[in-house]
C-alpha positions as CSV (number, residue, x, y, z in Angstrom):
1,X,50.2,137.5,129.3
2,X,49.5,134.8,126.4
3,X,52.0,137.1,124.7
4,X,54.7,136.5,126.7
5,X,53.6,133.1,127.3
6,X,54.1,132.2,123.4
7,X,57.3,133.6,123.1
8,X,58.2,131.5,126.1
9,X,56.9,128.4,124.2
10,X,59.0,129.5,121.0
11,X,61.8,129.5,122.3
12,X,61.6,126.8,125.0
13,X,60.8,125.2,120.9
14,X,63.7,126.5,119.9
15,X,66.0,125.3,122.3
16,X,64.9,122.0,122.4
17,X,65.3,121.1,118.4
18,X,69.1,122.8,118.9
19,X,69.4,120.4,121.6
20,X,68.0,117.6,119.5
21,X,70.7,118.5,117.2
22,X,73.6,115.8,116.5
23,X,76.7,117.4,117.4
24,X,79.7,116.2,114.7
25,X,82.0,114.6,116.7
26,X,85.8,115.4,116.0
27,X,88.8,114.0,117.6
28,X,91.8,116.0,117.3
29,X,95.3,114.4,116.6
30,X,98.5,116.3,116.9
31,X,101.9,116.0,118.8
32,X,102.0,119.5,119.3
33,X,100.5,120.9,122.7
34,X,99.6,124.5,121.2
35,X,97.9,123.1,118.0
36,X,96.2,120.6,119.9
37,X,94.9,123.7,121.9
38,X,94.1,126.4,119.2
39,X,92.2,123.6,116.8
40,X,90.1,122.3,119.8
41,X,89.1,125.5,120.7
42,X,88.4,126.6,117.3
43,X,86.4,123.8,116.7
44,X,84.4,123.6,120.0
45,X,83.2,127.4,119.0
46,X,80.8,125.9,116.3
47,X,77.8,125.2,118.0
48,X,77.7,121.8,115.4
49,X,81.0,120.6,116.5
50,X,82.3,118.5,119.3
51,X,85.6,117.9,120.0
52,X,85.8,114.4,122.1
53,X,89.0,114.7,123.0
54,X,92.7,115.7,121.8
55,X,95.4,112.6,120.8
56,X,99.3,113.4,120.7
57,X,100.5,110.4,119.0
58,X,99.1,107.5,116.7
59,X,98.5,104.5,120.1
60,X,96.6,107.1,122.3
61,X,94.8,107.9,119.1
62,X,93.9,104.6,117.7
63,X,92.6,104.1,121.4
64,X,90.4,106.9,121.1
65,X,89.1,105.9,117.8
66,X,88.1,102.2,118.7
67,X,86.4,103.7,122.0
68,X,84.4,106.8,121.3
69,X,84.2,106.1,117.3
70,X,84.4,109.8,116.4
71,X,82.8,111.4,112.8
72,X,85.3,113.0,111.7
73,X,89.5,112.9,112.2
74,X,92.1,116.2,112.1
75,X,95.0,114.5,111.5
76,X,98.9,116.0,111.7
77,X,101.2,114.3,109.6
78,X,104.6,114.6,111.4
79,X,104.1,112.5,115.1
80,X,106.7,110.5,116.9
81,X,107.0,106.5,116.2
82,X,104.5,106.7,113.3
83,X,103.3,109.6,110.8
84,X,99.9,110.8,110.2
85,X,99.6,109.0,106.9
86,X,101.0,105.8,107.8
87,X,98.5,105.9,111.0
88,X,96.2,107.5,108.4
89,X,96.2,103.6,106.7
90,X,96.5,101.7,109.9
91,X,93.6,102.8,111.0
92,X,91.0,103.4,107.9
93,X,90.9,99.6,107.6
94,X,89.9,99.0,110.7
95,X,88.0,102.0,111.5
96,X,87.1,103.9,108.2
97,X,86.7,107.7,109.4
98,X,86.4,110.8,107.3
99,X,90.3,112.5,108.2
100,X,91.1,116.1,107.2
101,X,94.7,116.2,107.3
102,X,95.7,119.7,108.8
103,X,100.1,119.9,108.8
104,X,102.5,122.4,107.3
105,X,103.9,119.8,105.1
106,X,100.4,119.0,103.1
107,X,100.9,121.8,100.6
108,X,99.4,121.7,97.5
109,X,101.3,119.7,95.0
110,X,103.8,117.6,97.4
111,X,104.0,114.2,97.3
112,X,102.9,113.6,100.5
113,X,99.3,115.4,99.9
114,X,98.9,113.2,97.3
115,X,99.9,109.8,99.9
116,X,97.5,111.4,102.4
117,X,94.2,111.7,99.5
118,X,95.2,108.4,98.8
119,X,94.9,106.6,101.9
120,X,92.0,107.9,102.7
121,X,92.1,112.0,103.5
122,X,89.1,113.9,102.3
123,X,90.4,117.2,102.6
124,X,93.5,118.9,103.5
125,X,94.0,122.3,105.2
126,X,97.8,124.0,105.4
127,X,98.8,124.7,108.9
128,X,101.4,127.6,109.2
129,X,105.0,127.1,109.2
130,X,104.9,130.4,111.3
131,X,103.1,132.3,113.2
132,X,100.9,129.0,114.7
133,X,99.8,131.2,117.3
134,X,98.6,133.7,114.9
135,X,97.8,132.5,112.0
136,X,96.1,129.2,113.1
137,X,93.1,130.6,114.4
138,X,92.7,132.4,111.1
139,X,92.5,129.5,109.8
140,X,89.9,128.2,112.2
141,X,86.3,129.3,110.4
142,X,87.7,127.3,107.3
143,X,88.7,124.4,109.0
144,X,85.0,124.4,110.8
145,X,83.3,124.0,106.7
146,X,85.9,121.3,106.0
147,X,85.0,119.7,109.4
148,X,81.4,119.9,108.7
149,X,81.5,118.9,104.9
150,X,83.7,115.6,105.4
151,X,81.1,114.1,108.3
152,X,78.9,113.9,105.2
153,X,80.7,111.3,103.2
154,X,80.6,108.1,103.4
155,X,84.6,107.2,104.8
156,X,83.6,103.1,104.2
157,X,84.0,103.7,100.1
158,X,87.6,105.0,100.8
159,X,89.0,102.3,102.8
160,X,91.2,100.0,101.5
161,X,93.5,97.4,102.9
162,X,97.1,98.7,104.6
163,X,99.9,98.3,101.7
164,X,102.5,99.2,103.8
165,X,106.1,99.2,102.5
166,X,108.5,96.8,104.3
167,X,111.4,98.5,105.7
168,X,114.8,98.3,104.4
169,X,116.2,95.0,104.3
170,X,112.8,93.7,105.5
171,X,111.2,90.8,103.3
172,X,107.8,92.1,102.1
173,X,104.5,90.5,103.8
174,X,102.9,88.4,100.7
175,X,99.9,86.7,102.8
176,X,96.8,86.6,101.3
177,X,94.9,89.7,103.5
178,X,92.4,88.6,105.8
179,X,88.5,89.5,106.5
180,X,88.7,92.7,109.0
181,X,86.4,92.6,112.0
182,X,85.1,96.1,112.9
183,X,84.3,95.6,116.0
184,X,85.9,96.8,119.2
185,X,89.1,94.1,120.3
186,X,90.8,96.0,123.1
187,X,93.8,93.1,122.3
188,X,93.8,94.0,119.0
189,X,93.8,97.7,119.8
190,X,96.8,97.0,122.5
191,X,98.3,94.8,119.6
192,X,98.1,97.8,116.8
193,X,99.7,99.8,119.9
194,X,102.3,97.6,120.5
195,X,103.1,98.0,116.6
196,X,103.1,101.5,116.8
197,X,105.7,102.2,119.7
198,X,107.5,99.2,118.0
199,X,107.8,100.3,114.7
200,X,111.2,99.5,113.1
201,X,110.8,102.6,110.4
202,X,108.5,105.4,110.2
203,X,108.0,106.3,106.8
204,X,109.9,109.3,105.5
205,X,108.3,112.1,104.6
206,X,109.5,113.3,101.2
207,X,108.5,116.6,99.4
């Protein structure tokens, strides 16, 4: 009887310090339905991962972010009214998050890798081209370690201020930059929103 009254108390142990575990807390941004699907259930099969909810564009996004203040970002890079990267600086000034950029176009050696690790990315995992269905959850236990390995650093050291080029025939913004308040503005969020589904340009993504 104490027998099986100790193993009882190990594992009632047990279960209580996995419960007392902080799940990393992802939020997963992607215009496409079926990616948004096949990464949040990849993810959500870790036991340290949590996905807090799924983002098609950069303003539902950017509310999420403000709101639930996730750990870590999977970011697409090619979203209507505003790319990944462009967001990608938008919102690392405002809201410094580790991102893991996860698109078909972040191949090693384009330019556009090399814009996301610059403002901001601390990884970058290649999405297929083909075969999403496929070869995307192949993908998955690899994406899980990047996951995992960029809630560990410190996003704050990689923000920067937003440099963002004018468009064409638009006069560049030389204003001194302004202190950045972290906190939660829901106007300032509907503002950045505003910007978003307004924006004149999206920048073009070049190889």
């Amino acid at each position: 009887m104490n027998s099986i009254q100790s193993q009882r108390d190990l594992w009632s142990a047990i279960g209580n310090k996995q419960s007392a575990i902080r799940k990393i807390r992802v939020l997963v941004v992607d215009d496409s339905a079926l990616a948004r699907k096949l990464i949040t259930a990849g993810l959500s099969r870790d036991p340290l991962i949590e996905v807090i909810g799924p983002a098609n564009d950069a303003a539902s996004a950017l509310e999420l972010i403000a709101r639930e203040r996730p750990d870590v970002i999977t970011l697409d890079v090619e979203m209507p009214r505003m790319d990944g990267v462009t967001f990608l600086k938008m919102y690392m000034a405002q809201y410094p998050t580790p991102t893991v950029m996860v698109s078909s176009l972040t191949e090693r050696g384009k330019k556009i890798t090399l814009d996301a690790l610059e403002a901001g990315a601390v990884d970058i995992v290649t999405k297929p081209k083909l075969g999403v269905v496929d070869g995307l959850p192949q993908l998955m236990g690899d994406l899980c370690e990047r996951v995992k390995r960029a809630a560990k650093v410190d996003a704050r050291r990689l923000a920067r201020p937003p440099t963002l080029r004018p468009c064409s025939g638009q006069a560049a913004d030389r204003r001194p930059p302004t202190a950045v308040d972290t906190r939660p503005s829901q106007s300032a969020i509907r503002n950045s929103q505003f910007a978003i589904r307004n924006s004149p340009c999206t920048r073009r993504l070049t190889a």
